[in-house]
C-alpha positions in Angstrom: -13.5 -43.5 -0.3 -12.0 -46.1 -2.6 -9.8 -45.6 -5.6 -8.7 -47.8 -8.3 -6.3 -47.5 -11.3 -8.9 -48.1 -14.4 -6.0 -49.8 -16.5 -5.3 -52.1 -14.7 -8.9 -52.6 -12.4 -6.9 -53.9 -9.1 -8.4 -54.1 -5.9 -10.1 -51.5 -4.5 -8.4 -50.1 -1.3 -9.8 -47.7 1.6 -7.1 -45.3 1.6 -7.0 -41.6 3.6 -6.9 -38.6 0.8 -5.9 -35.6 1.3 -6.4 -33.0 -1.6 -3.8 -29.2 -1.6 -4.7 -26.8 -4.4 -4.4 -29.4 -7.6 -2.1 -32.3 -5.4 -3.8 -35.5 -4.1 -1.7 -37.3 -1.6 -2.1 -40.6 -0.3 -2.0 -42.3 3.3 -2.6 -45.7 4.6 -5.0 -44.2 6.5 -6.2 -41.3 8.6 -3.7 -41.6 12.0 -0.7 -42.1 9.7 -1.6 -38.8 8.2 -1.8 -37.1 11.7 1.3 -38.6 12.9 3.8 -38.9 10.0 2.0 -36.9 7.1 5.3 -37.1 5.5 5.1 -40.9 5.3 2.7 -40.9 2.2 2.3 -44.2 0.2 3.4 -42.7 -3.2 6.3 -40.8 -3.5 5.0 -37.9 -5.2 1.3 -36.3 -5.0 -0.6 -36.9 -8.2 -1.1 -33.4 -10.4 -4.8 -32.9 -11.5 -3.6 -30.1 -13.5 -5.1 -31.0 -17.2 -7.2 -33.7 -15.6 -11.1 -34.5 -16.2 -13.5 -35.4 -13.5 -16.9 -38.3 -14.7 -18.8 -39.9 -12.9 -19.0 -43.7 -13.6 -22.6 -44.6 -14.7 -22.4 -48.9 -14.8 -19.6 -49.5 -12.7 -18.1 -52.9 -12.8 -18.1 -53.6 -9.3 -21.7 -54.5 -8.2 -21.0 -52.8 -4.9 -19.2 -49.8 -6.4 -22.2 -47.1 -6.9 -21.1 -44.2 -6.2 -17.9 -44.0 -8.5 -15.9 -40.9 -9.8 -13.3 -41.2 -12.5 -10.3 -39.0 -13.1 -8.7 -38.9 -16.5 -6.1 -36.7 -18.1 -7.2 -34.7 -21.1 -4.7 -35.6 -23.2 -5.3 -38.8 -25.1 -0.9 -38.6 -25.3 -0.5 -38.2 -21.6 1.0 -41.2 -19.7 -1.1 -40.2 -16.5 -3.1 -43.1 -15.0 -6.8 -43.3 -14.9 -7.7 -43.4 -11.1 -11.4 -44.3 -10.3 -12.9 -43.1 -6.5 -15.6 -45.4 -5.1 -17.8 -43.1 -2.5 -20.1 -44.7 0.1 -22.9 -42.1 -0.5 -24.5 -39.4 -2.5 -23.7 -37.2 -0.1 -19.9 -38.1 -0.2 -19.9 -38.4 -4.0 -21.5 -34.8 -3.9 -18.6 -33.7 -1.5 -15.9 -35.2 -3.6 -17.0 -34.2 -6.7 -16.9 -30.3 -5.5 -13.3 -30.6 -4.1 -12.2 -32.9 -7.3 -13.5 -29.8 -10.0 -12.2 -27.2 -6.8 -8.4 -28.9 -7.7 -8.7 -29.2 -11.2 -9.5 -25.8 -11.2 -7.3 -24.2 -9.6 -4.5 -26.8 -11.2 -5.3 -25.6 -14.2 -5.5 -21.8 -13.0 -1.9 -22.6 -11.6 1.2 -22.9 -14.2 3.7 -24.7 -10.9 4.9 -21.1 -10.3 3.6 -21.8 -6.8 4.4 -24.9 -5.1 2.0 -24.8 -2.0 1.7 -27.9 -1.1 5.2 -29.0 -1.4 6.2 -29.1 2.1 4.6 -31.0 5.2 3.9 -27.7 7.1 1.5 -27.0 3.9 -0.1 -29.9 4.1 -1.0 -29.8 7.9 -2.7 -25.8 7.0 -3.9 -25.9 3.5 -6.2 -29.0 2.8 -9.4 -28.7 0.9 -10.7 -31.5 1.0 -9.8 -34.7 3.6 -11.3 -38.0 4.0 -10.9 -42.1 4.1 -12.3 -43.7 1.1 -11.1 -46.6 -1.3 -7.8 -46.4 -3.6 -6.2 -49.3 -5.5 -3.7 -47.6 -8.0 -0.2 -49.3 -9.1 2.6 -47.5 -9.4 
């Protein structure tokens, strides 16, 4: 999967997501993840607690079709927009589940339980794993 930030429509990026309850974290790419999945590329997971999940009907990118958009809810939250580019129906299908799975359950979740804050938590808990495209700036 690919992701870009929708601000600021960078590069898109394969990048190795890995989704815990309502956190996203992000690898270089799917060994890094196995053998240092404390060495993520952002320094903190991004929150889909009070995100929104759309699909992208005209993306920009010619050979972007299968694209998923994340925005917050809040027109006053500072969050970034971060689009998902997905090879196929099928994975767009897949993603989409574990995307409204997180939102859900980030939502259902007030931070009183910080699962996913440690590596341990990361290696037993995931949802929802897989390489695909991310361009997002920081």
């Amino acid at each position: 999967m690919k992701v870009v930030n929708a601000l600021h429509q960078e590069k898109w990026e394969r990048r190795y997501i890995y989704i815990v309850k309502s956190l996203i974290f992000y690898y270089s790419d799917r060994k890094t993840f196995e053998m240092k999945p404390e060495k993520t590329l952002k320094r903190r997971p991004t929150d889909l607690e009070s995100y929104t999940l759309d699909m992208v009907e005209n993306p920009g990118d010619s050979n972007a079709v299968y694209v998923l958009r994340l925005t917050p809810l809040d027109a006053e939250d500072d969050r970034k927009v971060i689009e998902f580019q997905c090879d196929t129906v099928k994975e767009t299908q897949q993603w989409i589940d574990a995307f409204v799975t997180a939102i859900k359950l980030g939502n259902a979740d007030t931070h009183t339980n910080e699962a996913a804050s440690t590596v341990e938590d990361r290696k037993k808990t995931s949802s929802k794993a897989s390489t695909f495209s991310v361009s997002q700036s920081d």
